[in-house]
C-alpha positions in Angstrom: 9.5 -16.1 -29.6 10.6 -19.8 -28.6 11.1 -20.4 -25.4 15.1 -20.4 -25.8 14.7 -16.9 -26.8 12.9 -15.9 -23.6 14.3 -13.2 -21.2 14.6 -14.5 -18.2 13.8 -12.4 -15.5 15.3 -12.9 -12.2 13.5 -11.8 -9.6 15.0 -9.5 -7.3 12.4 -8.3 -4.7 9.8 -10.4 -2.4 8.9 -8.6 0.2 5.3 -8.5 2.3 5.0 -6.3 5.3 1.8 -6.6 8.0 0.9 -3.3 9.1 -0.7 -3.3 12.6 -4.5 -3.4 13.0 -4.0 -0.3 15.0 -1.8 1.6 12.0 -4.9 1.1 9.4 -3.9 -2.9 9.1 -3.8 -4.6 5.5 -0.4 -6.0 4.0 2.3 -3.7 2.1 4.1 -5.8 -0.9 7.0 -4.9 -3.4 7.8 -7.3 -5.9 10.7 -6.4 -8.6 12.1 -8.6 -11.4 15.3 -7.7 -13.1 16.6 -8.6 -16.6 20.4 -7.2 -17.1 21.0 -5.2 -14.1 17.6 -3.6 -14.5 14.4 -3.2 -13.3 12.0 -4.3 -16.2 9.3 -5.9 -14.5 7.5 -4.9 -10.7 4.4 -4.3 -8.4 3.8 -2.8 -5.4 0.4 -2.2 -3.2 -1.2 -1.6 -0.2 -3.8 -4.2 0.1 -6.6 -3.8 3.1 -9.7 -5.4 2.0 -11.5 -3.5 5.3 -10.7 -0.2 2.9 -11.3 -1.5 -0.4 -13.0 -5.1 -0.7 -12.4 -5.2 -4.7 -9.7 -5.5 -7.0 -8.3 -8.4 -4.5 -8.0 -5.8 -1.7 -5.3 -3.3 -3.5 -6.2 -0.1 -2.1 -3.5 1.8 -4.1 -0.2 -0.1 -5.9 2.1 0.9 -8.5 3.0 -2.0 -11.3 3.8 -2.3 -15.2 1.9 -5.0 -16.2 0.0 -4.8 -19.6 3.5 -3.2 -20.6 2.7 0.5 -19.4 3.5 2.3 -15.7 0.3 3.0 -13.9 -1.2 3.4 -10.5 -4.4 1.7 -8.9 -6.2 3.7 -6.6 -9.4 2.7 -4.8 -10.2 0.2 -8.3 -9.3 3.2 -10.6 -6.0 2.6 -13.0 -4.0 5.8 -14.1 -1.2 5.8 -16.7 1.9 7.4 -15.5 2.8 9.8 -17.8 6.2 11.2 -15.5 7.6 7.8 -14.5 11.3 8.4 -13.5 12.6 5.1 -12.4 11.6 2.2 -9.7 13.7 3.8 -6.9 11.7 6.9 -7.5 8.2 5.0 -7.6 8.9 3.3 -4.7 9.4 6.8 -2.6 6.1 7.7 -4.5 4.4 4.5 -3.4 5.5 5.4 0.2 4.4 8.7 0.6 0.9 7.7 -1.1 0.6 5.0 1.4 0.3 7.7 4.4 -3.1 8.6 2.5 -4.1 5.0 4.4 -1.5 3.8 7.1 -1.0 5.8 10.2 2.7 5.5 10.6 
């Protein structure tokens, strides 16, 4: 594909949240490109290196890269098989997170 043909992604979502030392600590980020009105391309983790020292800290995330839905957890990688949409991940992604962060 030339690079005139590209998609372009724009993207859409940036956002990094601190969690307090005293809520678990670590770093919460969402990242979401769109192409078209639609989702096509995101990430999101939990990333505490005090809880998980590999995989650059990710505790547990949610992306698509390698052009498939999966889920990291603790360095393990799962296809997801009942992926709905992004809006429905991220409510996944949230509830997960209690596993880790004291809210």
């Amino acid at each position: 594909m030339s690079k005139s043909k590209k998609k372009k992604y724009s993207k859409v979502i940036d956002e990094q949240f601190i969690v307090p030392y005293e809520k678990c600590g670590g770093i919460i980020k969402f990242e979401a490109w769109e192409f078209e009105g639609q989702i096509v391309k995101y990430a999101m983790a939990y990333i505490n290196r005090s809880i998980f020292p590999n995989d650059n800290g990710r505790v547990m995330g949610y992306d698509n890269s390698h052009n498939f839905h999966h889920k990291h957890y603790l360095g393990q990688i799962t296809e997801l098989d009942d992926f709905v949409n992004y809006q429905e991940l991220v409510q996944r992604f949230k509830n997960d997170i209690k596993e880790f962060v004291k809210w």
